[in-house]
Backbone as XML, in Angstrom:
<?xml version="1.0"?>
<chain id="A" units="angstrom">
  <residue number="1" name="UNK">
    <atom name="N" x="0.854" y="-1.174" z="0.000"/>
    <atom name="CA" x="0.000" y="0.000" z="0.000"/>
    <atom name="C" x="0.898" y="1.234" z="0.000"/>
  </residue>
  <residue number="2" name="UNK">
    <atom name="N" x="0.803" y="2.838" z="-0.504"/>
    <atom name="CA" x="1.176" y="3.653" z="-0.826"/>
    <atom name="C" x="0.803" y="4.125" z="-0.360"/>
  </residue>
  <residue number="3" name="UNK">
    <atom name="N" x="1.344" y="5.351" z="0.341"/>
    <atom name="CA" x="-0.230" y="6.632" z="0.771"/>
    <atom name="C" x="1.148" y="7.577" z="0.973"/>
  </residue>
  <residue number="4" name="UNK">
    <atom name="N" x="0.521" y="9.070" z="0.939"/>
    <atom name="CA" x="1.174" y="10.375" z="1.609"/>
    <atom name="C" x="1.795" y="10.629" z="2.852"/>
  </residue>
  <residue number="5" name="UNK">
    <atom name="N" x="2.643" y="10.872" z="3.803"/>
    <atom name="CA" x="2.738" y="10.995" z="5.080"/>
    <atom name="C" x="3.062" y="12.829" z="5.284"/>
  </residue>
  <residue number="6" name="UNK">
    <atom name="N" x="2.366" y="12.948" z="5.428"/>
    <atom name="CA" x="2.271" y="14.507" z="5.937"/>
    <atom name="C" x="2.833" y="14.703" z="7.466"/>
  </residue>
  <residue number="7" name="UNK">
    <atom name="N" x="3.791" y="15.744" z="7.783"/>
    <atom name="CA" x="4.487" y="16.320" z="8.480"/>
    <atom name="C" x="3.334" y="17.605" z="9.323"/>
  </residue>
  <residue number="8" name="UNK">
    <atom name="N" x="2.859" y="17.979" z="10.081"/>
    <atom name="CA" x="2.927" y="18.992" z="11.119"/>
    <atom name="C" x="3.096" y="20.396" z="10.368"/>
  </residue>
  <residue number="9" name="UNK">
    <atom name="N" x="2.310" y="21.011" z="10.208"/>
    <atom name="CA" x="2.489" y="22.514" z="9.971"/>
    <atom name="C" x="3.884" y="23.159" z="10.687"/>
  </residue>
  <residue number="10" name="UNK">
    <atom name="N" x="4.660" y="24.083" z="9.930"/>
    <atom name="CA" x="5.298" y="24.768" z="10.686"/>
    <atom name="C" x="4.582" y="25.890" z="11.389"/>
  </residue>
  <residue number="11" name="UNK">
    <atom name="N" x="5.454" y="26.539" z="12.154"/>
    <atom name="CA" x="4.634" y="27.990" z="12.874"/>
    <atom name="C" x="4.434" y="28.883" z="12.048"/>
  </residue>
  <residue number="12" name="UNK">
    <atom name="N" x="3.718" y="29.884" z="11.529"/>
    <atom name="CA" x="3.473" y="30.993" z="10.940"/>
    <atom name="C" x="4.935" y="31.400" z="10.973"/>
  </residue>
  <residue number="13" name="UNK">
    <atom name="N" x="4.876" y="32.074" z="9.696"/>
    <atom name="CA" x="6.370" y="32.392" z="9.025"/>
    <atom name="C" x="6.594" y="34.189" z="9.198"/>
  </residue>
  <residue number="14" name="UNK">
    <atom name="N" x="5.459" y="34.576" z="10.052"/>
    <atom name="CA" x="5.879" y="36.035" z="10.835"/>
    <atom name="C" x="5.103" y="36.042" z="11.996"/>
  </residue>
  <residue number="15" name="UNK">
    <atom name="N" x="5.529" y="37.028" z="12.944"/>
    <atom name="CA" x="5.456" y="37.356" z="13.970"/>
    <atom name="C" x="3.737" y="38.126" z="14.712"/>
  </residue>
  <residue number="16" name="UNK">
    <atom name="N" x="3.733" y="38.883" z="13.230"/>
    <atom name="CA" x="2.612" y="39.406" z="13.463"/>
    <atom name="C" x="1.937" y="39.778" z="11.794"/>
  </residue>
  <residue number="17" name="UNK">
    <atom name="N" x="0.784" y="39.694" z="11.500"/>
    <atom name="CA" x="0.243" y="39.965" z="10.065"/>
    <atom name="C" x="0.014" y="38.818" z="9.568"/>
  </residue>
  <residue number="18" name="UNK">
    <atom name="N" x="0.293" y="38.616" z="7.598"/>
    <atom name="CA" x="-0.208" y="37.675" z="7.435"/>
    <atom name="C" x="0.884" y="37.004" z="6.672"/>
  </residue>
  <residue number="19" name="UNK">
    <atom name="N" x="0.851" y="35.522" z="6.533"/>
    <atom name="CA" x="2.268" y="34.461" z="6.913"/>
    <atom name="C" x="1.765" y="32.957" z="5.992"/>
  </residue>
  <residue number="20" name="UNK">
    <atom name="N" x="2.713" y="32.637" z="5.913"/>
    <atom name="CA" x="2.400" y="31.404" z="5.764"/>
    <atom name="C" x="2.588" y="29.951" z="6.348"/>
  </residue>
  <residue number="21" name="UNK">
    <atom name="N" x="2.280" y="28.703" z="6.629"/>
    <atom name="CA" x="2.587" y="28.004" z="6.993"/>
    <atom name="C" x="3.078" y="26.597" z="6.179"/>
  </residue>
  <residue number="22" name="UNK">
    <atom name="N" x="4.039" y="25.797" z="6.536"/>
    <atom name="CA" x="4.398" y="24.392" z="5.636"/>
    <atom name="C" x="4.068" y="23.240" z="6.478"/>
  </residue>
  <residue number="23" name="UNK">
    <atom name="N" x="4.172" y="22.055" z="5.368"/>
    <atom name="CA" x="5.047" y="21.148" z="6.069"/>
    <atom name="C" x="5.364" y="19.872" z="4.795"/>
  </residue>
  <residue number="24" name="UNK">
    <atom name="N" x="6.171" y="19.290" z="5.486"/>
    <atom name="CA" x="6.530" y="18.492" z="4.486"/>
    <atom name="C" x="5.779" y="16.999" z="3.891"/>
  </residue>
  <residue number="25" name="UNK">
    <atom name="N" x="5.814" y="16.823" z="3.271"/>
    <atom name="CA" x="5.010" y="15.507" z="2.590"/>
    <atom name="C" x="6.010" y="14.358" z="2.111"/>
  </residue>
  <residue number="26" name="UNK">
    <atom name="N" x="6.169" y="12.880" z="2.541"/>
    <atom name="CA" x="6.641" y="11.894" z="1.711"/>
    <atom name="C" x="5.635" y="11.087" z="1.053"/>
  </residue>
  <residue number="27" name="UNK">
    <atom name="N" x="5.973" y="10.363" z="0.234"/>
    <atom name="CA" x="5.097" y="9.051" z="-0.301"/>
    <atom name="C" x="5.794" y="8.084" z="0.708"/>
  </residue>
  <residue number="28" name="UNK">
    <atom name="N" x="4.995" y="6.743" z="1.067"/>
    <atom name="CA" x="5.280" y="5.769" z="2.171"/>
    <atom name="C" x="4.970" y="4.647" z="1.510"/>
  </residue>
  <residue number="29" name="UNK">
    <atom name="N" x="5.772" y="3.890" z="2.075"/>
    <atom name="CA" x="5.211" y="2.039" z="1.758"/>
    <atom name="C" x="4.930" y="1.697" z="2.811"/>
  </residue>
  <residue number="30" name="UNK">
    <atom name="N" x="3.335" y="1.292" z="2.954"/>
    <atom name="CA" x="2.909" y="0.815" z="4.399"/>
    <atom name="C" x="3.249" y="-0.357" z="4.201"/>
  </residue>
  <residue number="31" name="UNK">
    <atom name="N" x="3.807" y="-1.270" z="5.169"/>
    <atom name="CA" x="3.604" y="-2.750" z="5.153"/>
    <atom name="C" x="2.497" y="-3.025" z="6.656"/>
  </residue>
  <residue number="32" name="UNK">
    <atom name="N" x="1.687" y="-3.792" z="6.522"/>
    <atom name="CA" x="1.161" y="-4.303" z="7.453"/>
    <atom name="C" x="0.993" y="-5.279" z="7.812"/>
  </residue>
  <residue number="33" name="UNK">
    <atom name="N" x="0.603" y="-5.604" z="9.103"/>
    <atom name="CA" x="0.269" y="-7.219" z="9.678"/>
    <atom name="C" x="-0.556" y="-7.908" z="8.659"/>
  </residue>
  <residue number="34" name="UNK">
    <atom name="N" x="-0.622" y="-9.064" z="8.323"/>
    <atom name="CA" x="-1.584" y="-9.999" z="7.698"/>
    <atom name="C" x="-2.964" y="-10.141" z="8.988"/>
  </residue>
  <residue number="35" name="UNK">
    <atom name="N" x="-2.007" y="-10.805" z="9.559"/>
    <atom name="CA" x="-3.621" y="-10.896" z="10.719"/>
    <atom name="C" x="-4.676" y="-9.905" z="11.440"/>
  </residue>
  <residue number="36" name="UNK">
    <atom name="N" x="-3.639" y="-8.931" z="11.726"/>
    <atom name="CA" x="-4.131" y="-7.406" z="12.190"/>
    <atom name="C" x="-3.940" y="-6.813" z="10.948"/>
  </residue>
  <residue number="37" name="UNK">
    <atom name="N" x="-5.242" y="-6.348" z="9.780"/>
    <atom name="CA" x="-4.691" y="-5.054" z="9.530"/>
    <atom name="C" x="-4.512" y="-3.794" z="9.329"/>
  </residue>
  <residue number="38" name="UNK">
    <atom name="N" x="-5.330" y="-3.246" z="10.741"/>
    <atom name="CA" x="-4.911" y="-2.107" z="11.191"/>
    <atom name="C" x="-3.733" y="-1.819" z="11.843"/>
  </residue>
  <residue number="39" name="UNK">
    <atom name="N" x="-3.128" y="-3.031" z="11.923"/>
    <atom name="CA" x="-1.744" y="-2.920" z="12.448"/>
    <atom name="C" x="-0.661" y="-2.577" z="11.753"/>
  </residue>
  <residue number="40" name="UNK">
    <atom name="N" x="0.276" y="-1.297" z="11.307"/>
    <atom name="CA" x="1.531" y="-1.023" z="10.746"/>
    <atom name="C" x="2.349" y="-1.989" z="10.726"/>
  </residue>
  <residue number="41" name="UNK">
    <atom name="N" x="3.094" y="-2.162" z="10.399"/>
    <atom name="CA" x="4.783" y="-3.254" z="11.034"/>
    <atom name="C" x="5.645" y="-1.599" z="10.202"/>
  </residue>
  <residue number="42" name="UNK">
    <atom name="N" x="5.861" y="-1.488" z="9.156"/>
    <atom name="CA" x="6.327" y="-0.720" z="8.716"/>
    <atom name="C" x="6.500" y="0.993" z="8.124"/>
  </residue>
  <residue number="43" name="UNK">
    <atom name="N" x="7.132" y="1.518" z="7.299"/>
    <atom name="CA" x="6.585" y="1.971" z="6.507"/>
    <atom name="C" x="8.418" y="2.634" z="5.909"/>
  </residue>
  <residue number="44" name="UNK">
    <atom name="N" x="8.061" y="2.882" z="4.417"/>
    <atom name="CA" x="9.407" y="3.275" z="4.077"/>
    <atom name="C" x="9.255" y="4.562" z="3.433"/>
  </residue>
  <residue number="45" name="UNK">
    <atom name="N" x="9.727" y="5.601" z="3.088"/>
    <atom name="CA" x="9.759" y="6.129" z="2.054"/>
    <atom name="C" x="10.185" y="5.858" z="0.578"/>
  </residue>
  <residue number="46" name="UNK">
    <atom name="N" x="9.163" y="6.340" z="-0.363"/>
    <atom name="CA" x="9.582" y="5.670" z="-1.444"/>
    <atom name="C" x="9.335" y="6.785" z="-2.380"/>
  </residue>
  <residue number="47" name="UNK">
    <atom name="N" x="9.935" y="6.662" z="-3.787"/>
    <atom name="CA" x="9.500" y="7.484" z="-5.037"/>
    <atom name="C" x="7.731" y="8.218" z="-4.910"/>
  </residue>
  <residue number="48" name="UNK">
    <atom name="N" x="7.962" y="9.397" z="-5.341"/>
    <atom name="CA" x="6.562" y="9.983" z="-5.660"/>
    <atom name="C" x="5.870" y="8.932" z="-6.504"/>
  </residue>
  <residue number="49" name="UNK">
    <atom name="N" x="6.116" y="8.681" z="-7.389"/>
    <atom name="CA" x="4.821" y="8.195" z="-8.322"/>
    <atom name="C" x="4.543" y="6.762" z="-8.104"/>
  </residue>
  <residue number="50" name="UNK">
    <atom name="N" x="4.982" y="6.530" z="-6.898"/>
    <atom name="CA" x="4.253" y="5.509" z="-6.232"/>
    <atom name="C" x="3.027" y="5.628" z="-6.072"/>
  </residue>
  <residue number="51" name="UNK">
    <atom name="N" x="2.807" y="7.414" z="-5.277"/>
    <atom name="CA" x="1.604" y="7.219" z="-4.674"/>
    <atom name="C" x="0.752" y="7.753" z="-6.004"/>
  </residue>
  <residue number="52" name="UNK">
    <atom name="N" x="1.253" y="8.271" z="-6.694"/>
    <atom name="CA" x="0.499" y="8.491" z="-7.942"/>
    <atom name="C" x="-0.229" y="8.013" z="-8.472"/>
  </residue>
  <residue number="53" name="UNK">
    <atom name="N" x="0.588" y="6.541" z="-9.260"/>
    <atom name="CA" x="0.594" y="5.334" z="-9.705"/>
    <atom name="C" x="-0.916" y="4.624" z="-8.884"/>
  </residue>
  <residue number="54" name="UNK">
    <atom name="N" x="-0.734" y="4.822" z="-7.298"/>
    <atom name="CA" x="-1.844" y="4.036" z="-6.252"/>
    <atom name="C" x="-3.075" y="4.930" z="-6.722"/>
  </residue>
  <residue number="55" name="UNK">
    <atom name="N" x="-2.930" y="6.266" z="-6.756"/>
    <atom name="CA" x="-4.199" y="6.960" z="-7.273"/>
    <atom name="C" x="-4.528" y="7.878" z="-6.288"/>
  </residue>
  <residue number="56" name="UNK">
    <atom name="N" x="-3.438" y="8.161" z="-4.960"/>
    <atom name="CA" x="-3.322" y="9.368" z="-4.286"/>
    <atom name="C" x="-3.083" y="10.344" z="-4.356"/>
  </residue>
  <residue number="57" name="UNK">
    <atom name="N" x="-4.387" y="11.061" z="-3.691"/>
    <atom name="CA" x="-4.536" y="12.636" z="-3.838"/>
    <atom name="C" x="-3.263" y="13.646" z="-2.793"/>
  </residue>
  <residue number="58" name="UNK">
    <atom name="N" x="-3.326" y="14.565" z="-3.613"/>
    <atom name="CA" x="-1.657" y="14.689" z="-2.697"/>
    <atom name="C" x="-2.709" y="16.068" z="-2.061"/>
  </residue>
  <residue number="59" name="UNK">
    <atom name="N" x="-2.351" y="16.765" z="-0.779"/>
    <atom name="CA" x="-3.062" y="17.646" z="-0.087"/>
    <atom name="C" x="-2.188" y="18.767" z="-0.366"/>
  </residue>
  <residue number="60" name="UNK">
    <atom name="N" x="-2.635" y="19.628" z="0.011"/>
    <atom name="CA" x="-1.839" y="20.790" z="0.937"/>
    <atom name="C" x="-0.565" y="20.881" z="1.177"/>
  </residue>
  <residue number="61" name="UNK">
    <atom name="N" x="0.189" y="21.781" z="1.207"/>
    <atom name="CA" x="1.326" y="21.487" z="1.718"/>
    <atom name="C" x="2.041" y="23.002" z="2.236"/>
  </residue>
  <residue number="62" name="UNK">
    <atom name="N" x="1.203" y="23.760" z="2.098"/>
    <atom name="CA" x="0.998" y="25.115" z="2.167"/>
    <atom name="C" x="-0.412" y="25.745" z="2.863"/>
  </residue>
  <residue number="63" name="UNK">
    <atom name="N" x="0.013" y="26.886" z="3.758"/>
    <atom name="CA" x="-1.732" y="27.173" z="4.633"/>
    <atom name="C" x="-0.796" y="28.299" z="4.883"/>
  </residue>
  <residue number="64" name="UNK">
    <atom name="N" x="-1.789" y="29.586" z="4.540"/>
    <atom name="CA" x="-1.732" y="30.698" z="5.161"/>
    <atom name="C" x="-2.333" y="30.847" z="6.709"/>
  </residue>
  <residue number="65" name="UNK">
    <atom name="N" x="-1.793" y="31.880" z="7.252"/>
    <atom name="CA" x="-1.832" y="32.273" z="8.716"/>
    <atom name="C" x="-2.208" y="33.476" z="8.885"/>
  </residue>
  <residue number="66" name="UNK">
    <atom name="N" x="-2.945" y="34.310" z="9.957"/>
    <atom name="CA" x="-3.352" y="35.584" z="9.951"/>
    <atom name="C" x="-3.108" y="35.501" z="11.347"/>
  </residue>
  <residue number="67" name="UNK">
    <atom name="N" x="-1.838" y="36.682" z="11.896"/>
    <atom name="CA" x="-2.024" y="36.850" z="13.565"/>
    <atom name="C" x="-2.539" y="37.916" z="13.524"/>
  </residue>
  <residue number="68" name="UNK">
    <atom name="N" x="-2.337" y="38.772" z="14.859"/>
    <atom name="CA" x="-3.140" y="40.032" z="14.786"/>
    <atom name="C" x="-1.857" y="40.773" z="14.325"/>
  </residue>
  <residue number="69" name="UNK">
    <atom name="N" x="-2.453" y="42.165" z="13.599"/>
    <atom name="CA" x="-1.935" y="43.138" z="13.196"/>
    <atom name="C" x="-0.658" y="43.507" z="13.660"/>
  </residue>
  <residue number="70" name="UNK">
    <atom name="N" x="0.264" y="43.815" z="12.845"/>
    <atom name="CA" x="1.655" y="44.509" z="13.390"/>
    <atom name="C" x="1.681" y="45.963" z="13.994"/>
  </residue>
  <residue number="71" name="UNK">
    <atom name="N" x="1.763" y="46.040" z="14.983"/>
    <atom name="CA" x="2.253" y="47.228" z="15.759"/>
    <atom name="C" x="3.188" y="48.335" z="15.248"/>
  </residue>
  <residue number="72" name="UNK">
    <atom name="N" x="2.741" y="49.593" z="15.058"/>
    <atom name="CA" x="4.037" y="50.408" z="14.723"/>
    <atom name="C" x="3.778" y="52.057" z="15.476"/>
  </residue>
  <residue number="73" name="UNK">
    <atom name="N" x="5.420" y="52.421" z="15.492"/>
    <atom name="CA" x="5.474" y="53.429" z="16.094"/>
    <atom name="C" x="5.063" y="54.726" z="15.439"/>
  </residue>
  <residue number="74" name="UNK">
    <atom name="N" x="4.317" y="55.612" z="16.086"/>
    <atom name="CA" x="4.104" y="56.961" z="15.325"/>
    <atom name="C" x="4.740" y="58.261" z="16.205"/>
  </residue>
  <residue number="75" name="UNK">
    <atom name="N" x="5.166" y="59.068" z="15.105"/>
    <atom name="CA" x="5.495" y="60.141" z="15.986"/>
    <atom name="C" x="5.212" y="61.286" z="16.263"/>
  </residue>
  <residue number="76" name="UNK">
    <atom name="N" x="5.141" y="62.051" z="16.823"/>
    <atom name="CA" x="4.317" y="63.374" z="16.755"/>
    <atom name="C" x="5.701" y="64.363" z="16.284"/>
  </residue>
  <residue number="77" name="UNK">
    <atom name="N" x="5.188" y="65.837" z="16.347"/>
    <atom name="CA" x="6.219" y="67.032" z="15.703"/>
    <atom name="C" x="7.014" y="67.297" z="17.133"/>
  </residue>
  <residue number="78" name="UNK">
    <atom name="N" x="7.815" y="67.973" z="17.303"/>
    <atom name="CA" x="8.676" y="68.305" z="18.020"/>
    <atom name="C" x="8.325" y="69.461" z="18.714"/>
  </residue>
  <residue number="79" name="UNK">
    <atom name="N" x="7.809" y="69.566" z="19.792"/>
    <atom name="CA" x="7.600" y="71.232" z="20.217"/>
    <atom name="C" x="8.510" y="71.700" z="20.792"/>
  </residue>
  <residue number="80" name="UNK">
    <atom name="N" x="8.274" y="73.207" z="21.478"/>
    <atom name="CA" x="9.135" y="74.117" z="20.874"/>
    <atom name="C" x="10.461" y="73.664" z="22.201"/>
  </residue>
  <residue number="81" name="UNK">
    <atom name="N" x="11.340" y="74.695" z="21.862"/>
    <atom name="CA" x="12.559" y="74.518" z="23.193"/>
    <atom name="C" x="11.882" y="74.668" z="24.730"/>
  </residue>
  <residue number="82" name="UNK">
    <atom name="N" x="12.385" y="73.787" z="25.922"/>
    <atom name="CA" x="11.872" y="74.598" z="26.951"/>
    <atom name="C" x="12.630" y="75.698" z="27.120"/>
  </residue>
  <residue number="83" name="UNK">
    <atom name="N" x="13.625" y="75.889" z="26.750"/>
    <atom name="CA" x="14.597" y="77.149" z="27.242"/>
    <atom name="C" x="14.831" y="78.424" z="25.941"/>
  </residue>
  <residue number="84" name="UNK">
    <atom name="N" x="15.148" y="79.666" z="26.287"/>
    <atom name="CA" x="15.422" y="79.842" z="24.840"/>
    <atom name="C" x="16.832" y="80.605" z="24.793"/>
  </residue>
  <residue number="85" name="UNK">
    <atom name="N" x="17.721" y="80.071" z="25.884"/>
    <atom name="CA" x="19.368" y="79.970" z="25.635"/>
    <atom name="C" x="20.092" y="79.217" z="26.183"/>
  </residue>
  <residue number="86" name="UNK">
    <atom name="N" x="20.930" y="78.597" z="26.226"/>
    <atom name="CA" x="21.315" y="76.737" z="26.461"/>
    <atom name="C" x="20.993" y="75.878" z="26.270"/>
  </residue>
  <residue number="87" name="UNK">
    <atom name="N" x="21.120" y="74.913" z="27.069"/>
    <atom name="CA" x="20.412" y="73.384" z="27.217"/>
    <atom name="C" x="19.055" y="73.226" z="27.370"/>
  </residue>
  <residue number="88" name="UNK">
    <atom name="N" x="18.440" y="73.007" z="26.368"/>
    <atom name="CA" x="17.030" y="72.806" z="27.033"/>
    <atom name="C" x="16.362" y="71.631" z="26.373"/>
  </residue>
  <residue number="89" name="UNK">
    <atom name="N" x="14.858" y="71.088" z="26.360"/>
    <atom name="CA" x="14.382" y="69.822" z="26.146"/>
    <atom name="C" x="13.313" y="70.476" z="25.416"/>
  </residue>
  <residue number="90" name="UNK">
    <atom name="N" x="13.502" y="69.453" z="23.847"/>
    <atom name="CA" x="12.086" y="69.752" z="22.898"/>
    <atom name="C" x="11.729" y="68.020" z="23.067"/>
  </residue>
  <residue number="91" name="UNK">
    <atom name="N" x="10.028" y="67.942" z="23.306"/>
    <atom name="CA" x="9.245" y="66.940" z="23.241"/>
    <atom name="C" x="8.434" y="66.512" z="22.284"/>
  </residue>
  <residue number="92" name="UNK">
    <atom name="N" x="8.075" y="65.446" z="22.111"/>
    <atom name="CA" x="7.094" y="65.261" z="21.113"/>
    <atom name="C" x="6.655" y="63.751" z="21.589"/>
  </residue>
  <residue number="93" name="UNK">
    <atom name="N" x="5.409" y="63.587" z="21.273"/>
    <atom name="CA" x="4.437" y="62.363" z="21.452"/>
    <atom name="C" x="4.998" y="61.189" z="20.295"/>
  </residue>
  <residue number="94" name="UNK">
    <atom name="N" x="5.608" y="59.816" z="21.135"/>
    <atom name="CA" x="5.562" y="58.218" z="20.739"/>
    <atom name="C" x="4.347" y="57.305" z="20.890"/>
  </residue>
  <residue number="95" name="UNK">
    <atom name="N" x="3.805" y="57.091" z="20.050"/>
    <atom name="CA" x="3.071" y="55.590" z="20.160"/>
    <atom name="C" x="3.045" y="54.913" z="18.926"/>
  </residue>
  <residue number="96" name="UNK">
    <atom name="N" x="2.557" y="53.476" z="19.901"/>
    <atom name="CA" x="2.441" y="52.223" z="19.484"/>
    <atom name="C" x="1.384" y="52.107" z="19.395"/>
  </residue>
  <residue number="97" name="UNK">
    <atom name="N" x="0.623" y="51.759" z="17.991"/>
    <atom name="CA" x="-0.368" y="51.617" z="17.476"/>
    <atom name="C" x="-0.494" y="50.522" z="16.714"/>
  </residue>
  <residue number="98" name="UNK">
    <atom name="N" x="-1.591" y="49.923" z="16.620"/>
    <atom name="CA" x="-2.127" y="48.627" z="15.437"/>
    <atom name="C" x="-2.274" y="49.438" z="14.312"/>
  </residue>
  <residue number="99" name="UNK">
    <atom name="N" x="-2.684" y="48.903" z="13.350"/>
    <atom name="CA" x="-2.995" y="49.454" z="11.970"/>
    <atom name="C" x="-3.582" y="48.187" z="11.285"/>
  </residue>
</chain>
């Protein structure tokens, strides 16, 4: 018997936004028990068009991901000097915002 063995999604391929996910696929040679046979004994990897050949549908192997939105910084303008000879401190408004 022939069939696909599909691998486990990887994790989303970013942090935040939208991503994709994998995983890998072999073709397999099941061998099984004669007496049991839901029972495995084996299985090998073998050539693709094995499972071809058997008449298996190959899936997915690719899935997009959506986390929440990426965060970014905005900045406001610079107001004015506190001082108006030496050292002094101009401010302006940081945030972190979704989008």
């Amino acid at each position: 018997e022939y069939r696909y063995n599909y691998s486990d999604y990887s994790p989303c391929s970013v942090t935040c936004g939208r991503g994709i996910m994998q995983r890998t696929v072999d073709c397999v040679e099941v061998t099984r028990d004669g007496e049991r046979p839901f029972a495995v004994i084996s299985t090998e990897i073998v050539n693709d068009t094995r499972c071809i050949v058997a008449g298996q549908f190959l899936e997915e192997t690719v899935q997009r991901c959506e986390l929440p939105v990426c965060p970014v910084w905005t900045t406001g303008e610079f107001g004015s000097c506190s001082v108006t000879c030496g050292s002094g401190v101009r401010r302006r408004t940081v945030q972190c915002v979704e989008r």
